[in-house]
Steps between C-alpha positions, in 0.01 A plus 500: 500500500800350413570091593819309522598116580796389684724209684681660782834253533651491779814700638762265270807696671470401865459111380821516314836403536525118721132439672322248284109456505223644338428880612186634541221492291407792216241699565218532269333810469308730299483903450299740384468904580162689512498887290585643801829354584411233735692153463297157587731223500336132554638179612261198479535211748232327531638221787299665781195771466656771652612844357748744580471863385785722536486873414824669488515892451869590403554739798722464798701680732743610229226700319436675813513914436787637762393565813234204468715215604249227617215614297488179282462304790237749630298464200479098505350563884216751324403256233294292748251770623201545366444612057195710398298127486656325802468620875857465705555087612292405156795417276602251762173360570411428163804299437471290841154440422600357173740311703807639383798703625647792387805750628680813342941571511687690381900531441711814311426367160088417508198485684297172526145399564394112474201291591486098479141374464277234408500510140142587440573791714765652295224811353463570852874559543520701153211725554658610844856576335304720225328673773778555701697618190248723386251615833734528790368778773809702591413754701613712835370212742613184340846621456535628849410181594722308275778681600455451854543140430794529324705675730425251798644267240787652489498574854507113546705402243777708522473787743430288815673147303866386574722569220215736336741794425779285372253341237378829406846626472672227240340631216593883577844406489488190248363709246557766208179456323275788692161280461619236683692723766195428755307242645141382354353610843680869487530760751279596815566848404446454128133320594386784762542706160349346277141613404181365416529748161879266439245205496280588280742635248691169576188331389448654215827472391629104570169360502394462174450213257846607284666432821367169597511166370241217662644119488175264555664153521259166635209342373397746233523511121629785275134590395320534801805751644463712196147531550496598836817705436267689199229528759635680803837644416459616103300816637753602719707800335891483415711748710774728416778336366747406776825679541828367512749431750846672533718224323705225693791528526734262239677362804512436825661836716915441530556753718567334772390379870179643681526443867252586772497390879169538654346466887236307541333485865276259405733232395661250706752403280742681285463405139691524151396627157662467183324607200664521121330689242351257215379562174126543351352159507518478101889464477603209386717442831209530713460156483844362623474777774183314633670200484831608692220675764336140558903366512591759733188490761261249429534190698712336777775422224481878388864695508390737763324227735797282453762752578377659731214314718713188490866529459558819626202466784492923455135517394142352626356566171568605125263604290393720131527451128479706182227689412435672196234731366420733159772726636811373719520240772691372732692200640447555878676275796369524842693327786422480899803456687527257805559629839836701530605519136550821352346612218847574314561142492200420379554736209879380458377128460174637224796685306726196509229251362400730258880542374515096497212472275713814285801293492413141480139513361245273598465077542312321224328363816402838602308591148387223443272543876438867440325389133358185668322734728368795262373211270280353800383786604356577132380176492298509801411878383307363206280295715312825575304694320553797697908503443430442137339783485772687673772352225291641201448841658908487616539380105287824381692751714836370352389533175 
């Protein structure tokens, strides 16, 4: 087992350049890895006894085999029926009893587990991960089951949800990078394929220790994690080693505009999407792209509200920002226009802002907000335990 100390400093980049203040906080953490691959990482903060455990397999929708498009998402649903020790509904009850919380997500990148807890509870959440991780009962039933939820999901989320095929749709065209060509909740047609064999193979596969790494952050010490880490997950095998993805591309794509106009029956109101490809989330511009989202969208004083909400009166609402992930992201701009306005002026007016910014740049007034605003919401980030853990598993992804 191999153990490691660290200060996590905060994101310097996004604090630079005219905001003064103190940013966040660092991070203090420790690491250490079991034989079989599995990373604990532990941040002690002892101000309240509570404890957050977050297990993160490195598995999402962009390690999904073709023709499986959703499956991630599946999976996260099948992780909270029953294990080989715990009937269906016990995972849950065990951590309400203990008085805690827990919930599951997952995005293209990862899939993620956590449970906060009193902090003399925190074996009870660890045991349940190892079992979960090592016991799971995936068979004929509980996947038919599973599945069944997953598609009335979808059915209410996008199938039967205003805008649904639009969202699903930006992106199919946004992209070049085939993993992240669909949506984390996939296909109805790809689900009514899948197979309760695909599970278990998916299993088997992305659910292994060398594909996880567990944060435990909260009233806890070092020691007593890597004890109870030694106790219920050091048995648990290593799986095969996991297989790479095609590479990103070096760029964003130049060739060019992607247009689509879609009906919608369900929608009321026409509305606008703009979406530019962005790079991974470890370039180094990915942090003044984040910045010029928040300067484009965030706020009443944002470009886009400004233009047009206010002066040009052509939209009830503009929304989006950049997003970024392992592979590319994008800047996206969503705009409802007002009564009688015509979604070509809407997109003239998004094109001409966007060419002012080109042109003339942006205020110091303008920057100086956009920083103001990432740096509070770090700050207030590091008041809880849970989205500290979140930071040093985001930290651990990007290397």
């Amino acid at each position: 087992m191999r153990a490691r100390r660290f200060v996590l400093a905060a994101l310097a980049l996004a604090f630079a350049g005219g905001a003064s203040g103190q940013g966040a906080p660092p991070i203090e953490y420790e690491t250490f890895t079991l034989d079989n691959g599995l990373q604990f990482i532990v941040h002690e903060d002892h101000s309240v006894p509570v404890v957050h455990v977050q297990v993160w397999y490195d598995v999402g929708s962009a390690h999904e085999p073709e023709g499986r498009s959703g499956f991630a998402h599946l999976f996260e649903h099948m992780m909270f029926i029953n294990t080989e020790n715990l009937e269906k509904g016990e995972f849950d009850s065990y951590i309400n009893r203990a008085g805690g919380n827990l919930n599951g997500t997952t995005n293209k990148d990862r899939t993620a587990y956590f449970e906060t807890v009193p902090s003399n509870q925190v074996n009870v959440a660890l045991w349940l991960e190892a079992d979960r991780m090592h016991n799971l009962v995936v068979n004929e039933e509980n996947f038919q089951r599973e599945r069944e939820v997953v598609k009335e999901e979808r059915r209410l989320r996008v199938d039967n949800q205003p805008y649904g095929a639009a969202m699903m749709t930006i992106d199919t065209l946004a992209m070049d990078w085939e993993p992240y060509r669909h949506t984390v909740i996939g296909s109805m047609d790809d689900l009514n394929a899948a197979t309760a064999e695909d599970a278990r193979e998916f299993y088997e596969r992305f659910y292994v220790p060398n594909n996880a790494a567990v944060v435990v952050a909260g009233d806890v010490t070092t020691d007593q994690v890597r004890g109870l880490a030694e106790a219920y997950f050091a048995h648990i095998p290593a799986g095969p080693e996991m297989a790479e993805l095609p590479p990103i591309p070096a760029a964003p794509r130049t060739d060019g505009e992607r247009r689509v106009t879609l009906q919608d029956d369900k929608a009321t109101l026409p509305l606008h999407i703009s979406a530019y490809t962005l790079p991974p989330d470890d370039h180094p511009d990915i942090p003044a792209l984040e910045l010029m989202g928040r300067i484009l969208m965030t706020g009443e004083s944002s470009r886009m509200n400004q233009r047009l909400v206010k002066d040009e009166r052509a939209a009830l609402q503009v929304f989006g920002g950049a997003s970024a992930g392992m592979g590319p992201g994008t800047l996206t701009i969503f705009a409802l226009p007002n009564q009688g306005v015509a979604l070509d002026r809407i997109e003239a007016l998004v094109w001409e802002e966007l060419e002012r910014i080109r042109e003339e740049g942006v205020s110091e007034r303008e920057l100086e907000k956009a920083q103001n605003q990432t740096r509070a919401s770090m700050i207030m980030s590091r008041l809880r335990v849970s989205s500290k853990a979140s930071q040093l598993q985001q930290y651990r992804r990007s290397g």
